[in-house]
KEKE-3310 file (N, C-alpha, C; in steps of 0.2 Angstrom, whole numbers, plus 5000, padded with zeros to 4 digits):
npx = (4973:4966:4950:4937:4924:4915:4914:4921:4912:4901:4900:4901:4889:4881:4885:4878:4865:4866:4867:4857:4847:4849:4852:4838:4832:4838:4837:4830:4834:4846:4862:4872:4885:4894:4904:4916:4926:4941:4956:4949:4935:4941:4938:4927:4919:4921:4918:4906:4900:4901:4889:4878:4865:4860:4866:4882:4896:4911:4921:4932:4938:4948:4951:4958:4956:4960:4972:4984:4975:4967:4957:4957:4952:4944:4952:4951:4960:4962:4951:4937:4938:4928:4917:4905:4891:4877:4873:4868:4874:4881:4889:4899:4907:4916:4915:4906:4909:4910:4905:4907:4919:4910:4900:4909:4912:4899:4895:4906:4900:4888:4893:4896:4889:4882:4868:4857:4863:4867:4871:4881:4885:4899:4898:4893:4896:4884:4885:4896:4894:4892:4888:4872:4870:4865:4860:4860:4860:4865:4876:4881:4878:4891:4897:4905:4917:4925:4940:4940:4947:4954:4947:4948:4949:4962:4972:4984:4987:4990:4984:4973:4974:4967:4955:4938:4934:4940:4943)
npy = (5062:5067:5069:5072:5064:5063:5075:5076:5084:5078:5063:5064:5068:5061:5049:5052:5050:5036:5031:5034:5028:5012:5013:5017:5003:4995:4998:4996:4981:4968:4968:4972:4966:4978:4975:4979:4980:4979:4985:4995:5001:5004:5018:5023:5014:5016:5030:5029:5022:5028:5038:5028:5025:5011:5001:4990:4981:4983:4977:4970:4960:4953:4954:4947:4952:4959:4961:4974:4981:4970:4958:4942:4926:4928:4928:4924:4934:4940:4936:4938:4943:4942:4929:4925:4918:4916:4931:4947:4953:4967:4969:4980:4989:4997:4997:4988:4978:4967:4958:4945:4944:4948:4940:4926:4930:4932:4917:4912:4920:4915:4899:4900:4904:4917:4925:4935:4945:4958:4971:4985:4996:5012:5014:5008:4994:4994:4987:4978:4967:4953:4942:4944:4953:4954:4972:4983:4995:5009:5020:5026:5023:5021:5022:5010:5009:5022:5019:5019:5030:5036:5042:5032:5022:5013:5015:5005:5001:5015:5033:5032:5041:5054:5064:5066:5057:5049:5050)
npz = (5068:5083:5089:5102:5108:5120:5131:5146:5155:5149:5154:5165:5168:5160:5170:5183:5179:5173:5187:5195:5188:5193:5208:5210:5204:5212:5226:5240:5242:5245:5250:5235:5223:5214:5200:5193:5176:5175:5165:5160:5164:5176:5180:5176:5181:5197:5199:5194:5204:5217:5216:5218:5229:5231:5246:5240:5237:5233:5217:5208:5191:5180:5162:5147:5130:5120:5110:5105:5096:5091:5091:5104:5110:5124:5141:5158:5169:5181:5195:5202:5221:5230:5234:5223:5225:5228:5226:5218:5204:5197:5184:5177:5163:5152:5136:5126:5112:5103:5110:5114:5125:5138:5137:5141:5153:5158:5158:5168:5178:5181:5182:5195:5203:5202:5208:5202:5187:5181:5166:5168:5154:5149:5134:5120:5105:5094:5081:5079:5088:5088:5097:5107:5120:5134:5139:5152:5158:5148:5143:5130:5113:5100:5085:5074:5065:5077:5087:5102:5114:5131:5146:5156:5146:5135:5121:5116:5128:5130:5134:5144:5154:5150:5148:5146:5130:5117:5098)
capx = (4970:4962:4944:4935:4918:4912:4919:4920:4904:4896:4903:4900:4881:4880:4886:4875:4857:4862:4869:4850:4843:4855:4849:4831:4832:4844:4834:4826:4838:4852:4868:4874:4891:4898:4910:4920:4931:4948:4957:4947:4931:4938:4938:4920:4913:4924:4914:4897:4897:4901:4884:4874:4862:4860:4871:4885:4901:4915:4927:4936:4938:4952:4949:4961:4954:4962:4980:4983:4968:4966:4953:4958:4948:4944:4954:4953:4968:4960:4946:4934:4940:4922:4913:4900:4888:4871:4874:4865:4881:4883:4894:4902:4910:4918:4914:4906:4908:4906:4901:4912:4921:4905:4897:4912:4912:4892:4895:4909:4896:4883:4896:4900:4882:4878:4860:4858:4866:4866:4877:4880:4891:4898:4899:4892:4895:4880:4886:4902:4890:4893:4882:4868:4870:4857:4862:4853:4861:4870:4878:4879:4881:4892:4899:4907:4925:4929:4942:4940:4951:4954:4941:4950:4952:4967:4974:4989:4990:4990:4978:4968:4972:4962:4949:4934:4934:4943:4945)
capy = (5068:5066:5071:5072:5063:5066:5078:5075:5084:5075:5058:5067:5068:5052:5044:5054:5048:5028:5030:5037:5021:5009:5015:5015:4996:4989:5001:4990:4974:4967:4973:4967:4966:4979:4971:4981:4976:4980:4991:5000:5001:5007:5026:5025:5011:5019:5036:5027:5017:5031:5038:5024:5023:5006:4995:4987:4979:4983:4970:4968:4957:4955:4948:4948:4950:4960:4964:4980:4982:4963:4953:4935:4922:4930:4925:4927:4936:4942:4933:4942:4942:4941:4924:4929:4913:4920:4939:4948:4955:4974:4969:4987:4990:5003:4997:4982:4977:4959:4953:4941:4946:4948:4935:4925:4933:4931:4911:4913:4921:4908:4895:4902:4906:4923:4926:4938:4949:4965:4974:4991:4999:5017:5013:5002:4997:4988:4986:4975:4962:4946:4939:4943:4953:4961:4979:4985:5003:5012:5028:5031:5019:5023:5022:5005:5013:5023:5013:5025:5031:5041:5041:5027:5019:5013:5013:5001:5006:5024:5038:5031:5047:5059:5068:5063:5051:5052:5042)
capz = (5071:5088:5089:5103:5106:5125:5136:5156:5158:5147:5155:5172:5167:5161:5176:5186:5177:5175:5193:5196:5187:5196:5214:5210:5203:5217:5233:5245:5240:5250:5246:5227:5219:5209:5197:5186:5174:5174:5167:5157:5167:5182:5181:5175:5187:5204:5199:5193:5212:5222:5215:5218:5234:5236:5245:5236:5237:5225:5216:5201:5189:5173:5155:5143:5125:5115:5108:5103:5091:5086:5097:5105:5115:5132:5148:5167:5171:5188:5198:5209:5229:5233:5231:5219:5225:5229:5225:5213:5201:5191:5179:5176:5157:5145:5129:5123:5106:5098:5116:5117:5130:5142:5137:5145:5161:5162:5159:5170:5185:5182:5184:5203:5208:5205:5208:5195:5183:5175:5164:5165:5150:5146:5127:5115:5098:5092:5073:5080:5091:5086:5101:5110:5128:5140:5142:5157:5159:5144:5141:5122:5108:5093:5077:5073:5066:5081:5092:5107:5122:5136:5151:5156:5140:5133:5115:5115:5136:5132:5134:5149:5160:5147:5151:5141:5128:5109:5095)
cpx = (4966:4956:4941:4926:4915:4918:4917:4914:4900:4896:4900:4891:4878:4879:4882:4865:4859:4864:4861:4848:4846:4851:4841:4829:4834:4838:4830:4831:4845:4857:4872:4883:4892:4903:4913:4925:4937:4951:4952:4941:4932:4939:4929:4915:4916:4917:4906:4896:4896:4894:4877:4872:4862:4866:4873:4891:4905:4920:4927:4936:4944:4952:4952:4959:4956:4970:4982:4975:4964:4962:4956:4951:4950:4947:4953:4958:4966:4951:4942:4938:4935:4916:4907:4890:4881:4869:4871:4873:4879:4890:4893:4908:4912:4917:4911:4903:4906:4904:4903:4915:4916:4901:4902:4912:4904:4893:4898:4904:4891:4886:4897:4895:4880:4868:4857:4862:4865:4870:4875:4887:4890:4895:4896:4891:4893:4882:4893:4901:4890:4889:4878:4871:4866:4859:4858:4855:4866:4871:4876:4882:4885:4895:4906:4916:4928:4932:4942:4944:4952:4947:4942:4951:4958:4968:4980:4992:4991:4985:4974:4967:4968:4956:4945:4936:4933:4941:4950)
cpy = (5065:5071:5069:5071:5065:5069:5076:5078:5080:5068:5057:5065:5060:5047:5044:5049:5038:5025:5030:5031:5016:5009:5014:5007:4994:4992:4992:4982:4975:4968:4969:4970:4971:4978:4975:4979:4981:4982:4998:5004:5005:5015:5027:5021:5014:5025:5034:5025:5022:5036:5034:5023:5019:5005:4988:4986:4982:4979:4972:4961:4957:4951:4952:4947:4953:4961:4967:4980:4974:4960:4946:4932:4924:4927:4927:4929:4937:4940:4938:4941:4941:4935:4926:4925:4918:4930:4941:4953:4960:4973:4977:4987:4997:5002:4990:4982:4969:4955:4947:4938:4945:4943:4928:4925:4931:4922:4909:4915:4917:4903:4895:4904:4912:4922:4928:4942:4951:4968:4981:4992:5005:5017:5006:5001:4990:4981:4980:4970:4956:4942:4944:4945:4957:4966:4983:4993:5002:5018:5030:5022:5023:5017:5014:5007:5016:5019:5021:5027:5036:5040:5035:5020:5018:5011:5009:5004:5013:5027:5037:5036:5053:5061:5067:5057:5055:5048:5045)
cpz = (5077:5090:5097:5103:5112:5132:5143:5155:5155:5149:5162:5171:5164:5166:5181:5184:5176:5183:5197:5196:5193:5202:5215:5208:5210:5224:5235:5245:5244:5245:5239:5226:5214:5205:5192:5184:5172:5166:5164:5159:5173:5184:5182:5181:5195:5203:5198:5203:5216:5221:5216:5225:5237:5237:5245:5239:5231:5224:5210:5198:5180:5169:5150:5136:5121:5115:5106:5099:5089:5095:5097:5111:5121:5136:5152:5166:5179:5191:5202:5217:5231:5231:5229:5222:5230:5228:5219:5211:5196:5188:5177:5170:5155:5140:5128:5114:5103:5104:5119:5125:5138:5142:5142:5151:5163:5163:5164:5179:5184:5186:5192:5206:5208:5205:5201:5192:5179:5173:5163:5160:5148:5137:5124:5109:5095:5084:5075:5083:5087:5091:5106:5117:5130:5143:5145:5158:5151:5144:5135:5119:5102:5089:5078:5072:5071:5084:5096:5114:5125:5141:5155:5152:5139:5122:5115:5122:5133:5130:5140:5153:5155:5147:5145:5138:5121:5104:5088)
residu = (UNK:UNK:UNK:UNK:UNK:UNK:UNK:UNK:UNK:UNK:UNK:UNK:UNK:UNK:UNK:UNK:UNK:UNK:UNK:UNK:UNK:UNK:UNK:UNK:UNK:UNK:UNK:UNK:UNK:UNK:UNK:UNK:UNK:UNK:UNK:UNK:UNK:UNK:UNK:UNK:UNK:UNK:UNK:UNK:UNK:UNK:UNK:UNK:UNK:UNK:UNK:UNK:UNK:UNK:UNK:UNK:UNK:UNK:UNK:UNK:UNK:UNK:UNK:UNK:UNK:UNK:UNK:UNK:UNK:UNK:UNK:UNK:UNK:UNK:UNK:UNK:UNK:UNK:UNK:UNK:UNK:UNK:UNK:UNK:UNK:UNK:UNK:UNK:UNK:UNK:UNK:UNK:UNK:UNK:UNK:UNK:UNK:UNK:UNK:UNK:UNK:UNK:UNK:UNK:UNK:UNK:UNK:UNK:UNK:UNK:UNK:UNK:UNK:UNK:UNK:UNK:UNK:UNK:UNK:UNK:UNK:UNK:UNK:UNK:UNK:UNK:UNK:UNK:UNK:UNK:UNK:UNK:UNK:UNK:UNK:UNK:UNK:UNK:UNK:UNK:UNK:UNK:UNK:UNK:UNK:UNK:UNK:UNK:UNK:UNK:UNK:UNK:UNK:UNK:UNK:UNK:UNK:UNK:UNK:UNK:UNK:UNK:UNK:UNK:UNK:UNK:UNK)
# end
């Protein structure tokens, strides 16, 4: 049975109020790195950024970490195009769970000179955290058992074109 947890307006309005924070943080600062992470990311950060007053750059980035349902050790699959080295970096997510994943990618922009880095994420699910990451924007956190999709989400590649977000 597919349940619905946040409908597009509620997604919509989301995106609206950490876009708000986001621009009042970054205002008066030279132009920083939006980084969102592929694929699942980029419904939510394209529509978060286009809300966002300062200016930004946008880039991507790909890390492979799960297989269907089952976590592996993080990979680059796709690098930034934009040398990160002096840049302040919004790392842009959809969900983080045991941290892993993010934690990777921060060690990963260290390694290459960002300036600093802040994570925004739609989703967060605290109970599944396995380390330690500095969530500077969030949406919502849930429940541990949801696996979630649509909104750009994917459950085994499908569902990412669904309006809202299910599980």
């Amino acid at each position: 049975m597919e349940t619905i947890l946040f409908n597009r307006s509620d997604i919509r309005g989301k995106v609206v109020e950490l876009a708000d924070k986001i621009s009042r943080d970054y205002n008066g600062q030279t132009e920083f790195i939006g980084l969102i992470v592929l694929n699942g990311a980029m419904r939510f950060g394209t529509e978060l950024l286009e809300e966002v007053s300062a200016p930004c750059f946008v880039d991507t980035v790909a890390i492979e970490s799960y297989q269907g349902t089952e976590r592996n050790i993080p990979k680059l699959t796709k690098k930034p195009k934009n040398d990160v080295t002096g840049f302040e970096v919004l790392v842009i997510e959809d969900i983080i769970d045991s941290g892993r994943t993010l934690q990777f990618l921060i060690k990963w922009l260290e390694r290459h000179g960002a300036k600093s880095i802040r994570i925004c994420s739609l989703l967060s699910k605290p109970e599944a955290r396995r380390v330690e990451i500095p969530i500077h924007y969030l949406g919502w956190e849930i429940p541990l058992e949801y696996f979630v999709y649509g909104g750009g989400m994917d459950k085994d590649e499908v569902g990412r074109t669904k309006a809202g977000i299910w599980y």
